[in-house]
C-alpha positions in Angstrom: -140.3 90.0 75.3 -136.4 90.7 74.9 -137.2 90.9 71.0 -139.7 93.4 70.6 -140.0 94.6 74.8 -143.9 93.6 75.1 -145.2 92.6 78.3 -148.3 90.5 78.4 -149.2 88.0 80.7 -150.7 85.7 78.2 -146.9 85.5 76.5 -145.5 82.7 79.3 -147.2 79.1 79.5 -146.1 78.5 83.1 -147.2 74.5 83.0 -144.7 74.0 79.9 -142.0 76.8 80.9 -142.8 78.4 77.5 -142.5 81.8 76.6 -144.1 82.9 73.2 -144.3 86.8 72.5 -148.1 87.6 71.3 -146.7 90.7 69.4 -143.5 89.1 67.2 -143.8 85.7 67.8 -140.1 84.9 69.7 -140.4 81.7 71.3 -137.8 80.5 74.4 -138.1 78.8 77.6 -139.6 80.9 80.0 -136.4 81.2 82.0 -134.1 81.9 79.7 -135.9 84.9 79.1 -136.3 86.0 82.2 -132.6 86.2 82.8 -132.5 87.6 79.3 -134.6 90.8 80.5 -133.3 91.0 83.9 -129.8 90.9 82.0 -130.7 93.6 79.6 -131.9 96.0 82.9 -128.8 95.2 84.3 -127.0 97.0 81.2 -129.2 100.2 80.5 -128.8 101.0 84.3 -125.3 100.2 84.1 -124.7 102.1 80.8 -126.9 105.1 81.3 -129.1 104.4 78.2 -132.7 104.3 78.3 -133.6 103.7 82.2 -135.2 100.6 82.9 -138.6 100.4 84.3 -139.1 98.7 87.7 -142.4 97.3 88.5 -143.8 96.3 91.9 -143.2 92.3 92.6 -145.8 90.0 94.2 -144.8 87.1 95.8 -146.7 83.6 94.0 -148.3 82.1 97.1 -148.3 78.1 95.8 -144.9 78.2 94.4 
């Protein structure tokens, strides 16, 4: 979530491209936050801040 930074699987609807945070509730197309969060990485490694955490990728098969 780039409110409150859970992760949960159960936060994105994938059949409605809806993403609504479990924890606090933010709501936003599933998308947007995507390039939200990959935005905010982007920064803290740029800036030095708190390092971003990088987590192992798996390809979706039936995409």
């Amino acid at each position: 979530c780039p409110k409150c930074e859970s992760i949960d699987k159960a936060n994105r609807q994938q059949d409605k491209h809806l993403f609504t945070c479990q924890n606090c509730g933010y709501q936003s197309n599933d998308d947007r936050v995507a390039a939200i969060n990959i935005k905010e990485l982007g920064h803290r490694y740029l800036s030095s801040e708190k390092k971003p955490r990088f987590e192992k990728v798996v390809p979706i098969q039936n995409y």
